[in-house]
One Martini backbone bead per residue (centre of mass of N, CA, C, O) as a GRO file, in nm:
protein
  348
    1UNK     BB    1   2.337  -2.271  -0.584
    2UNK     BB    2   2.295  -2.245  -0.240
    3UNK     BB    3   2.175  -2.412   0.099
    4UNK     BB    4   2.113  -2.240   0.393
    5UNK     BB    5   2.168  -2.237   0.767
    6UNK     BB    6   2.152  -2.013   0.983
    7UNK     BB    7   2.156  -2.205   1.257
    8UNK     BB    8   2.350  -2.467   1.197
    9UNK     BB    9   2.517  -2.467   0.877
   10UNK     BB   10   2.383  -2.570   0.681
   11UNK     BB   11   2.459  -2.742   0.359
   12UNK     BB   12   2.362  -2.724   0.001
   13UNK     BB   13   2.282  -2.829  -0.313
   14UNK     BB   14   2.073  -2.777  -0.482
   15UNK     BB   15   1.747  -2.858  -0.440
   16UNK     BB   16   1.425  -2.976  -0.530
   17UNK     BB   17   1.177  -2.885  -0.276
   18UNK     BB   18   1.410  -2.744  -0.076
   19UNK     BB   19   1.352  -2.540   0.245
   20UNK     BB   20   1.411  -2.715   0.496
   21UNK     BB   21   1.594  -2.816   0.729
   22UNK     BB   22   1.753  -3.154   0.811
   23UNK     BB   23   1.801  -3.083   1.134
   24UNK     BB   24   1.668  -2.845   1.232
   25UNK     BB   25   1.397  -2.690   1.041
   26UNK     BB   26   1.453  -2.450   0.912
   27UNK     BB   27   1.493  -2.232   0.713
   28UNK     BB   28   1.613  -2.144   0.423
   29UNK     BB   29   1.894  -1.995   0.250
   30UNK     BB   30   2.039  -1.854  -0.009
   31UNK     BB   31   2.338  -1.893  -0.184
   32UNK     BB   32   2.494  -1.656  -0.405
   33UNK     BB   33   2.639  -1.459  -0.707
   34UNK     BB   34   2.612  -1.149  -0.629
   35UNK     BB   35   2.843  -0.990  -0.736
   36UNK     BB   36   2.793  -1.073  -1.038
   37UNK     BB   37   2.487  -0.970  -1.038
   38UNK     BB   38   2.581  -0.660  -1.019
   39UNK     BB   39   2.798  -0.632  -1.212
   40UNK     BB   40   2.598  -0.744  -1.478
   41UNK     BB   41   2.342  -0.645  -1.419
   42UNK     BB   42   2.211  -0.480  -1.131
   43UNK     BB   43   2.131  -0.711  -0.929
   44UNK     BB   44   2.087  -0.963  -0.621
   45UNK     BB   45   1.957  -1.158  -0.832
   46UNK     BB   46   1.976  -1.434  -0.990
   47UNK     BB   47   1.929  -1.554  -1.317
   48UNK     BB   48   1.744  -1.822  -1.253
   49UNK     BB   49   1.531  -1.635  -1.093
   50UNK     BB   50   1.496  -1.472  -1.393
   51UNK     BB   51   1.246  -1.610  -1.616
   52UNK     BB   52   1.028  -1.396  -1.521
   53UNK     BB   53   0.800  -1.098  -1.604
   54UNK     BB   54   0.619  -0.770  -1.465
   55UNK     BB   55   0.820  -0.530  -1.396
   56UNK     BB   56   0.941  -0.559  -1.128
   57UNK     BB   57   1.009  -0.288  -0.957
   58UNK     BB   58   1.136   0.034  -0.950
   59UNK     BB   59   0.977   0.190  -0.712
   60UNK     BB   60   0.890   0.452  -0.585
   61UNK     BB   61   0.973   0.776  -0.365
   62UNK     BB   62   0.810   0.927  -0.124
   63UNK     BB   63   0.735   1.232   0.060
   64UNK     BB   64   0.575   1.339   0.320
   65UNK     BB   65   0.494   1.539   0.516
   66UNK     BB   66   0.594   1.422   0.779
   67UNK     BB   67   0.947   1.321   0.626
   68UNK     BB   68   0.862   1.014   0.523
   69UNK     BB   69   0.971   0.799   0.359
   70UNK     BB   70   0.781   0.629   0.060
   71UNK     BB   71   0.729   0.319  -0.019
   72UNK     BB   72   0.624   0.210  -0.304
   73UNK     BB   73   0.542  -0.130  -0.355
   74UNK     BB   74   0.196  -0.107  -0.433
   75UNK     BB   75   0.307  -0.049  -0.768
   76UNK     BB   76   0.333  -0.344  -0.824
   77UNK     BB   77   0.173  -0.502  -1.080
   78UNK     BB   78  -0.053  -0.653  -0.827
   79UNK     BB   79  -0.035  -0.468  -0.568
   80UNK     BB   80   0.269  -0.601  -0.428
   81UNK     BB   81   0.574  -0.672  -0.285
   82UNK     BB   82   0.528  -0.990  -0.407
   83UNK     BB   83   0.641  -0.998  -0.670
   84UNK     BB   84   0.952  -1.045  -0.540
   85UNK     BB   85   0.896  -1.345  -0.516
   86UNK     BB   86   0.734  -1.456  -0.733
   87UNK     BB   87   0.915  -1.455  -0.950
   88UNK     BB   88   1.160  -1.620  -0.796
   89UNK     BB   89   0.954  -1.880  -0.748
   90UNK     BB   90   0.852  -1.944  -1.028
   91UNK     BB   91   1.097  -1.991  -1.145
   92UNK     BB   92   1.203  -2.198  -0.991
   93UNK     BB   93   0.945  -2.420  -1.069
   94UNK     BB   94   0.994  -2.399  -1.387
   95UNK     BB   95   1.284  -2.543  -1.377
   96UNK     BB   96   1.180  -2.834  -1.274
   97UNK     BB   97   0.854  -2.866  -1.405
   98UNK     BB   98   0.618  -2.737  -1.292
   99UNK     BB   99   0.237  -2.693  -1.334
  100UNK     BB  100   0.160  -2.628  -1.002
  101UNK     BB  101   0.094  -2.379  -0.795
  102UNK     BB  102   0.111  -2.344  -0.472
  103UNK     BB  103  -0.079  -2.145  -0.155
  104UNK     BB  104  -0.101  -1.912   0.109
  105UNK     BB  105  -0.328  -1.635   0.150
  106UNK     BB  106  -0.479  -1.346   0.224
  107UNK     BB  107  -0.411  -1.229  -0.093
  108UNK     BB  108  -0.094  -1.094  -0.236
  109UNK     BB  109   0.026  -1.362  -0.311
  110UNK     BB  110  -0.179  -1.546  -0.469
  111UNK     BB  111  -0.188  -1.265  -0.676
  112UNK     BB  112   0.141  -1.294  -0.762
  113UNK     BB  113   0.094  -1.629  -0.813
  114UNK     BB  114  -0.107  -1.578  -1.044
  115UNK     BB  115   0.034  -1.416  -1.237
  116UNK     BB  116   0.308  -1.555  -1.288
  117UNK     BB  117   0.167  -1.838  -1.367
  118UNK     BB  118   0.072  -1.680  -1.630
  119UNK     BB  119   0.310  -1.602  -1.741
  120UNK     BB  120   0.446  -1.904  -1.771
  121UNK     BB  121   0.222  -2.131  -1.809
  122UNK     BB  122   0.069  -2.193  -1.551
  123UNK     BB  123  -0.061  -2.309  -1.225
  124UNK     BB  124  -0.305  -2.180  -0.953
  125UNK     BB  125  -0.353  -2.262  -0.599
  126UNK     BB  126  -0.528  -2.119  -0.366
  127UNK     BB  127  -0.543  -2.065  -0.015
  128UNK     BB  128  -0.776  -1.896   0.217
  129UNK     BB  129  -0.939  -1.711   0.389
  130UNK     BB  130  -1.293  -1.640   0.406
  131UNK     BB  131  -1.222  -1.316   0.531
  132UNK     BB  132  -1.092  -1.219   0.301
  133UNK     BB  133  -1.116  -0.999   0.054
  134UNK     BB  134  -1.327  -0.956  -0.185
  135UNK     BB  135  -1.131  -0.823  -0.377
  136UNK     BB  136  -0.887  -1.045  -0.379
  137UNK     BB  137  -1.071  -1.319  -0.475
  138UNK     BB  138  -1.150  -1.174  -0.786
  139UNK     BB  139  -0.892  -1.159  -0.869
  140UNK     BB  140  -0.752  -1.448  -0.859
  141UNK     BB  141  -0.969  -1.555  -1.018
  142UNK     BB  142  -0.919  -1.322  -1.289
  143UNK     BB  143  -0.607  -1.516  -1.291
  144UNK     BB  144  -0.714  -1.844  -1.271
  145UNK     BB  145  -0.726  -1.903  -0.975
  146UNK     BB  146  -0.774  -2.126  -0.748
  147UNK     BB  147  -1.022  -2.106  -0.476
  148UNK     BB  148  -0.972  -2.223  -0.117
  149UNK     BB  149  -1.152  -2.198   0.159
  150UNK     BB  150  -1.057  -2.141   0.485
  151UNK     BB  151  -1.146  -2.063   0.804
  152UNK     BB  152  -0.777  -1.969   0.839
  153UNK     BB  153  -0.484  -1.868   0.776
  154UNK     BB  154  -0.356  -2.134   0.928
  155UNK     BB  155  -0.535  -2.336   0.760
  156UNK     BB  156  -0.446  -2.223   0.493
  157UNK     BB  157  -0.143  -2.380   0.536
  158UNK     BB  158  -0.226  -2.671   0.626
  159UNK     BB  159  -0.353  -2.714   0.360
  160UNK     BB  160  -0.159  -2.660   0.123
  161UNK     BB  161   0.106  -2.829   0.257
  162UNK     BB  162  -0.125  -3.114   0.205
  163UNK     BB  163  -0.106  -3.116  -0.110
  164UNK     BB  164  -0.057  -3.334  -0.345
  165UNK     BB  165  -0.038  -3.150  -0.550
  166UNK     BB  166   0.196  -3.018  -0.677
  167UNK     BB  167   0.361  -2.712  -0.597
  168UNK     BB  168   0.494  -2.584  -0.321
  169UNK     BB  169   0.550  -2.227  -0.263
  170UNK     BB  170   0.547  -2.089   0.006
  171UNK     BB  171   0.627  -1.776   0.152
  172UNK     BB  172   0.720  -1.862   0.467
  173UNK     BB  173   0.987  -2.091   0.316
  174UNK     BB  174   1.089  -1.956   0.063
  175UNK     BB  175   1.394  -1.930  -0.086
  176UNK     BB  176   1.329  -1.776  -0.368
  177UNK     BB  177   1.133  -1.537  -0.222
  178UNK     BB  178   1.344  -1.402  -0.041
  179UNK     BB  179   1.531  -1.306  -0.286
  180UNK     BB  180   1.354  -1.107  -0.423
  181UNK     BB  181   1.366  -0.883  -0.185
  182UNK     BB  182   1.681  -0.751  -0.226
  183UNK     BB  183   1.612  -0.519  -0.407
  184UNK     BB  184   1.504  -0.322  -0.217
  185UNK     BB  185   1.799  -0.258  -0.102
  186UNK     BB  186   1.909  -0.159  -0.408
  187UNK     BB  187   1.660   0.114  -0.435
  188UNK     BB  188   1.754   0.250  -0.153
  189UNK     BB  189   2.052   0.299  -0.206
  190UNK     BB  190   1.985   0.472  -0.477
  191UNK     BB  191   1.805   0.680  -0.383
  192UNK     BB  192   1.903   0.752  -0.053
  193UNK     BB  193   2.095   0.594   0.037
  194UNK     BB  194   2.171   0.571   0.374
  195UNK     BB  195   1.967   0.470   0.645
  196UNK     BB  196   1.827   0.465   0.943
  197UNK     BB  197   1.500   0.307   0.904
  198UNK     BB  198   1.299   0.039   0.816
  199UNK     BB  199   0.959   0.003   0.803
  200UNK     BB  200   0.729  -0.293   0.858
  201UNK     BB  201   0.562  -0.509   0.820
  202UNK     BB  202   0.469  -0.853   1.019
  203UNK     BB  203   0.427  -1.216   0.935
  204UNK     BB  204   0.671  -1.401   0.786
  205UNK     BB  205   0.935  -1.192   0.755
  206UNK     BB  206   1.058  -1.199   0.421
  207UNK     BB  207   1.097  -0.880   0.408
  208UNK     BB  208   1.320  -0.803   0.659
  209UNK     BB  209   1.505  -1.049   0.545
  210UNK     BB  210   1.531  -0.917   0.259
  211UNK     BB  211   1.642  -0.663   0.384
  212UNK     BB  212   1.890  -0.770   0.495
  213UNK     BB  213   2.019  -0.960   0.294
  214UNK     BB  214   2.071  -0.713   0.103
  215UNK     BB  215   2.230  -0.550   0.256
  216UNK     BB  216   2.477  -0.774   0.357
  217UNK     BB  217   2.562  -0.799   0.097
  218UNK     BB  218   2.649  -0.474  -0.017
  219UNK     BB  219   2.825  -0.434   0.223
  220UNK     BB  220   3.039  -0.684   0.112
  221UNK     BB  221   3.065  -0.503  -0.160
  222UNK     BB  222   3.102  -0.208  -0.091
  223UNK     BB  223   2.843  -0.012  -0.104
  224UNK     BB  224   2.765  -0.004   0.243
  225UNK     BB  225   2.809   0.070   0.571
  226UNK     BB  226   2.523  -0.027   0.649
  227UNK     BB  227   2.265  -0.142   0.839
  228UNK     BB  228   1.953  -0.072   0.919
  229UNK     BB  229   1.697  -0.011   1.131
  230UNK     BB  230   1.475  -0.240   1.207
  231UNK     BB  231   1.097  -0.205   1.151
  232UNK     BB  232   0.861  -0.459   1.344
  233UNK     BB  233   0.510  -0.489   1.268
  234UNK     BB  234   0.182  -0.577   1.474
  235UNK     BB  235  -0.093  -0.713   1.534
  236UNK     BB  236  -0.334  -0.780   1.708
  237UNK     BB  237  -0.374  -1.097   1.796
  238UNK     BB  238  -0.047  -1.126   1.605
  239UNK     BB  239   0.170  -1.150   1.823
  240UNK     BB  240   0.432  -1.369   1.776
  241UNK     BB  241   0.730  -1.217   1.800
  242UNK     BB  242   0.692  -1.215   2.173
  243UNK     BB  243   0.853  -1.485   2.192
  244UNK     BB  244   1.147  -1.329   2.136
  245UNK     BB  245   1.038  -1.036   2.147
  246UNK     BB  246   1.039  -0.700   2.257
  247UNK     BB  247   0.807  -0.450   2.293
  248UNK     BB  248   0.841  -0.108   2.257
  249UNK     BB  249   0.531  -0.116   2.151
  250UNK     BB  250   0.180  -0.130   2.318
  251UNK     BB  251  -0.133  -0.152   2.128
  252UNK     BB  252  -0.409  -0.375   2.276
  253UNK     BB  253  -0.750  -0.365   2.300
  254UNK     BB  254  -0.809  -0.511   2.018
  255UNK     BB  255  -0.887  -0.722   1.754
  256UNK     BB  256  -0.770  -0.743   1.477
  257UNK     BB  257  -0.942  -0.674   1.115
  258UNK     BB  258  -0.801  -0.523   0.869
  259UNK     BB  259  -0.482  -0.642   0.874
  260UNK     BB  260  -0.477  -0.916   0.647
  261UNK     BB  261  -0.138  -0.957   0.595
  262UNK     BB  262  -0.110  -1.015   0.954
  263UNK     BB  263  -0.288  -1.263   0.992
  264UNK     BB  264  -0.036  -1.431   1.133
  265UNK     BB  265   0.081  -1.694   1.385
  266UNK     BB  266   0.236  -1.949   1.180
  267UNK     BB  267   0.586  -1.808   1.148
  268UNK     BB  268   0.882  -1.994   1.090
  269UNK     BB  269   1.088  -1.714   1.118
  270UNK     BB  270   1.078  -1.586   1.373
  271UNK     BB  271   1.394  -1.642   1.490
  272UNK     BB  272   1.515  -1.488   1.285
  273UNK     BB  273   1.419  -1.254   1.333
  274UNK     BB  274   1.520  -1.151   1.631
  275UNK     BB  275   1.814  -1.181   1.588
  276UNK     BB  276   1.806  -0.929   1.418
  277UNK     BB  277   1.718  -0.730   1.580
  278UNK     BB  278   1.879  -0.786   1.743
  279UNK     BB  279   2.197  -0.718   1.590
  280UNK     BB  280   2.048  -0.411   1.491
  281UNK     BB  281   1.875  -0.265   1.706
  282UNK     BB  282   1.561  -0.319   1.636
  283UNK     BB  283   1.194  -0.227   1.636
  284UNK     BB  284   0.892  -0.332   1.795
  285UNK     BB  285   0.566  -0.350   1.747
  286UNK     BB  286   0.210  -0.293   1.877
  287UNK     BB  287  -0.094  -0.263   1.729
  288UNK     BB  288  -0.411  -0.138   1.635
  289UNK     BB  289  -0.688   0.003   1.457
  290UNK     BB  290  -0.703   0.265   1.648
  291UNK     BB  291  -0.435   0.341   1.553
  292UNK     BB  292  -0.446   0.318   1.219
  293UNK     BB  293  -0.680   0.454   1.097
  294UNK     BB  294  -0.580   0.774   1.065
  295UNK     BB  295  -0.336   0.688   0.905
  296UNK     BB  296  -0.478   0.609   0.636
  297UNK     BB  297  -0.641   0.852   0.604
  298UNK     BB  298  -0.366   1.056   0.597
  299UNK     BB  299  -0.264   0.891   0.339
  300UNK     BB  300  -0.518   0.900   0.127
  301UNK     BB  301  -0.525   1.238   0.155
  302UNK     BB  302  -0.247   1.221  -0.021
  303UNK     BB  303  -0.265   1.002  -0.245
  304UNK     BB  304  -0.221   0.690  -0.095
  305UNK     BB  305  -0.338   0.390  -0.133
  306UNK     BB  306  -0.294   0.211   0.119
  307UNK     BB  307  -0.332  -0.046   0.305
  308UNK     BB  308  -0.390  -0.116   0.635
  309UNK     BB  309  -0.114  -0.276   0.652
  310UNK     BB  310   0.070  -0.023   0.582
  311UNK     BB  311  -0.022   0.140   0.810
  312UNK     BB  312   0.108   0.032   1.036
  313UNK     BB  313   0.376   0.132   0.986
  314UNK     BB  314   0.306   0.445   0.960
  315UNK     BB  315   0.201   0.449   1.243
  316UNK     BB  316   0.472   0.381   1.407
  317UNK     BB  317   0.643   0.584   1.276
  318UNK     BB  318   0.518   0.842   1.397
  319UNK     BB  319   0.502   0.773   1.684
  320UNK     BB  320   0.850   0.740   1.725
  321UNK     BB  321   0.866   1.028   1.634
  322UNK     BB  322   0.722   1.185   1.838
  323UNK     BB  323   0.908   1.005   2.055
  324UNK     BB  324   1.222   0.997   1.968
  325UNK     BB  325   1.283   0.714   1.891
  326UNK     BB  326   1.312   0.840   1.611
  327UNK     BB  327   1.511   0.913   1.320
  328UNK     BB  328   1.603   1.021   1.052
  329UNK     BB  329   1.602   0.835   0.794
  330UNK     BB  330   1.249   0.720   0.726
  331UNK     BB  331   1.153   0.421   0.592
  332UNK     BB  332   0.824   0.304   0.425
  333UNK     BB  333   0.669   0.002   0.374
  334UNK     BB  334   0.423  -0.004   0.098
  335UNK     BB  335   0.292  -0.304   0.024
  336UNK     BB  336  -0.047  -0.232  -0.046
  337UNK     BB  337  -0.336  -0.212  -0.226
  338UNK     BB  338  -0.624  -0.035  -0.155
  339UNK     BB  339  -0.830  -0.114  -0.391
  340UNK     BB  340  -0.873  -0.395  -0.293
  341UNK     BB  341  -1.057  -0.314  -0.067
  342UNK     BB  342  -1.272  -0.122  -0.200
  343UNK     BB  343  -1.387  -0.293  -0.401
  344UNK     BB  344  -1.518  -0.440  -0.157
  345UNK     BB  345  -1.608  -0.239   0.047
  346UNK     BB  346  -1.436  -0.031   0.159
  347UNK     BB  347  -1.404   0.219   0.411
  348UNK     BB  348  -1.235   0.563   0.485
   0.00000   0.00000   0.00000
């Protein structure tokens, strides 16, 4: 494996422990023999990065009733498609020698990197913003994970990063989790063929980026001829995107507190999301809660039980299409288990 700079062309053979170019500063891209990875195992994830399992990936694809396909990614083992990078980040700790993984995160990643690291038989430290979801604190608790509450989402980041402890692996910057995350689209590939639109929420970028990686390593190997148009959605109050790329919807009454998987507004990705979403004439939108309640409960009702953050993209993805912004095969990736809300006590 080596490491790139998608900004300025730094090039190095892995280093353990780099994750930002040494030049310019931004996170690096890992560039691995995926050729040989699809060919010989059937993944486009390198297999040092696949030394633990909890069996993920592979998740169902279905039909709403209002014709946009949904992936559950929300079925993957810890109930987060953040699985798909915890697996391939811990696996890289794992091969250094880490005994203890950092992370920060508002529920889903520090419970995939707490799952993942029990399976490993190392340790992890999770911190965590204090108004996170009380059903996922419990969880992480429940999976052995060290639990440290911090003021604010962007603190409990300033926090792990300064941790003297242990391997920092969080997933804002790690490029080992965001290598995970390519085998979305070669299960979009499988199940649906090529698609028109692929829609997801957008807090560190991980998901967008490894599904645009995915895709164009897939086109290189001659697997698909086009990346689908990226549509990525934030919340009110957390539109950090808007320093970049402008919305084409923007619905901003009141700061948003449900969808706690993208309350952040400091995520060293976003230069490179913005360059993408330019280059494949993708769309960003901006909404609130009072817009995305009622399609979350539209959700449930169909008995998709997916968290308030994969609604924000479901209800972008309605709005879109009523108003013939998007059309043709649009699907949305539906990233996170609402029973861990209701668990805590939230009602829909």
């Amino acid at each position: 494996m080596r490491l790139v700079c998608w900004r300025c062309g730094f090039q190095t053979e892995y280093r353990p422990g780099l994750y930002v170019c040494e030049h310019c500063g931004e996170p690096l891209l890992v560039d691995s023999d995926f050729r040989t990875s699809l060919r010989e195992d059937g993944t486009l994830i390198p297999r040092e990065l696949r030394l633990v399992t909890l069996g993920e990936g592979r998740t169902p694809v279905i039909k709403s009733r209002e014709g946009i396909y949904l992936k559950l990614d929300y079925l993957n083992p810890s109930g987060s498609f953040k699985d798909r990078g915890a697996v391939t980040a811990v696996s890289e700790a794992l091969s250094r020698g880490c005994k203890l993984v950092i992370e920060d995160s508002s529920g889903n990643a520090g419970i995939s990197y707490s799952a993942y690291a029990g399976r490993a038989g190392i340790k992890a430290r999770i911190y965590v913003p204090y108004d996170a979801p009380a059903g996922k604190k419990n969880m992480l608790k429940a999976l052995g994970a060290e639990v440290v509450e911090a003021p604010t989402r962007d603190e409990a980041a300033r926090l792990a990063v300064s941790d003297p402890e242990g391997c920092y692996v969080g997933h804002r910057i790690n490029p080992y989790f965001l290598e995970g995350m390519k085998d979305l689209a070669l299960e979009l590939v499988r199940g649906l063929g090529e698609v028109d639109y692929v829609v997801s929420p957008l807090a560190s970028g991980t998901l967008l980026i490894g599904l645009w990686k995915g895709y164009m390593e897939l086109v290189e190997a001659g697997v698909v001829k086009r990346v689908p148009k990226l549509v990525a959605v934030q919340a009110c109050g957390y539109e950090s995107l808007t320093k970049y790329y402008k919305p084409c919807v923007s619905v901003c009454r009141s700061r948003a507190q449900l969808p706690d998987g993208i309350r952040l507004t400091d995520a060293p990705r976003l230069q490179h999301v913005a360059k993408i979403l330019k280059e494949l004439e993708g769309l960003y939108a901006v909404i609130d809660d009072e817009l995305a309640v009622p399609y979350l409960r539209e959700l449930w009702r169909e008995g998709v039980v997916a968290e308030p953050t994969s609604a924000y993209g479901y209800a972008v993805a309605r709005e879109l299409m009523k108003e013939k912004s998007i059309s043709g095969k649009v699907v949305v990736i539906l990233t996170g288990n609402g029973i861990k809300h209701v668990s805590g006590g939230m009602t829909i």
